[in-house]
N, C-alpha and C positions, 0 to 999 in steps of 0.2 A: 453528752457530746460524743462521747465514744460508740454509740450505735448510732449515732447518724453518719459519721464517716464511716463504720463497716457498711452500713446500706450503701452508701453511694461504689464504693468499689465494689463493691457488688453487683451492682447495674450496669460499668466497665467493662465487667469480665462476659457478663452476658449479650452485648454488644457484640464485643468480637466473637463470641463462639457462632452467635447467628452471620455473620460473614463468611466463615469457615464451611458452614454449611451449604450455603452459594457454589461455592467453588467446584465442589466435588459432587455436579449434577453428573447425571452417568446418560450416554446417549442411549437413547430409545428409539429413534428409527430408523433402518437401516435401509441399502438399496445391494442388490444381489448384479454381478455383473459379469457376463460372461465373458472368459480370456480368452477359451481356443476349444476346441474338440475335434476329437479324431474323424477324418472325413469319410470312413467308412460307416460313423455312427450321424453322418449329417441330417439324414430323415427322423430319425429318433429321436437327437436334440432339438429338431423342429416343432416335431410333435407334442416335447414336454413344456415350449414355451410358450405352444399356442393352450397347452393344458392350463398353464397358470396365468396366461395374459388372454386376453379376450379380443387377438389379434384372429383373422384369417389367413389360413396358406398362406396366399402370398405376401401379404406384412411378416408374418413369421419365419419366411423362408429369408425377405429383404433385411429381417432384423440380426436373424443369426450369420447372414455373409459379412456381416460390417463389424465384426469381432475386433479388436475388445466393446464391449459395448454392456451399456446398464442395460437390463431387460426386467426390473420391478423395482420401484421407490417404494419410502414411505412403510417396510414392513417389521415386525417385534423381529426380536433377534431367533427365536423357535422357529418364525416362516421361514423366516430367509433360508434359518439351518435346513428348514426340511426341505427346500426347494434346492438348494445346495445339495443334497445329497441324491435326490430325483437327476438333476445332470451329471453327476459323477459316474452314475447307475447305468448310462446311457451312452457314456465314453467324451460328458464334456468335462472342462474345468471353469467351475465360478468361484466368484469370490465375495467374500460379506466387504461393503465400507460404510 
């Protein structure tokens, strides 16, 4: 009688730890969004966001005047950083959300 009530609390405890583990998913995809950049570096930043988005000039020129603005969904947190770091390079400022 006494190891069949250790089993059952047993299977209690292993219950809640699998909810626990629910909880504390970690997010995975991120979107990079530009806040502002120096207008002296506006060609530059245009340049890098037609490098990493598969806009044209003129979409990329329309995309970076509308600042703050998302300019890539959907990527690991590595892209985003390097792509973050490509505007910075260039005189803009983005941000990971």
């Amino acid at each position: 009688m006494i190891s069949t009530q250790g089993m059952s609390m047993g299977g209690g405890k292993q219950e809640g730890g699998a909810g626990k583990v629910e909880e504390k998913k970690e997010k995975t995809s991120f979107d990079v969004k530009l806040e502002k950049f120096d207008t002296a570096a506006k060609i530059k930043v245009i340049k890098e966001v037609r490098a990493f988005t598969s806009l044209g000039l003129k979409e990329a020129k329309e995309l970076v005047e509308k600042v703050p603005v998302v300019i890539k969904q959907g990527l690991t947190k590595e892209e985003a950083n390097g792509i973050i770091e490509k505007i910075k390079a260039v005189g803009g400022v983005a941000v990971m959300e």
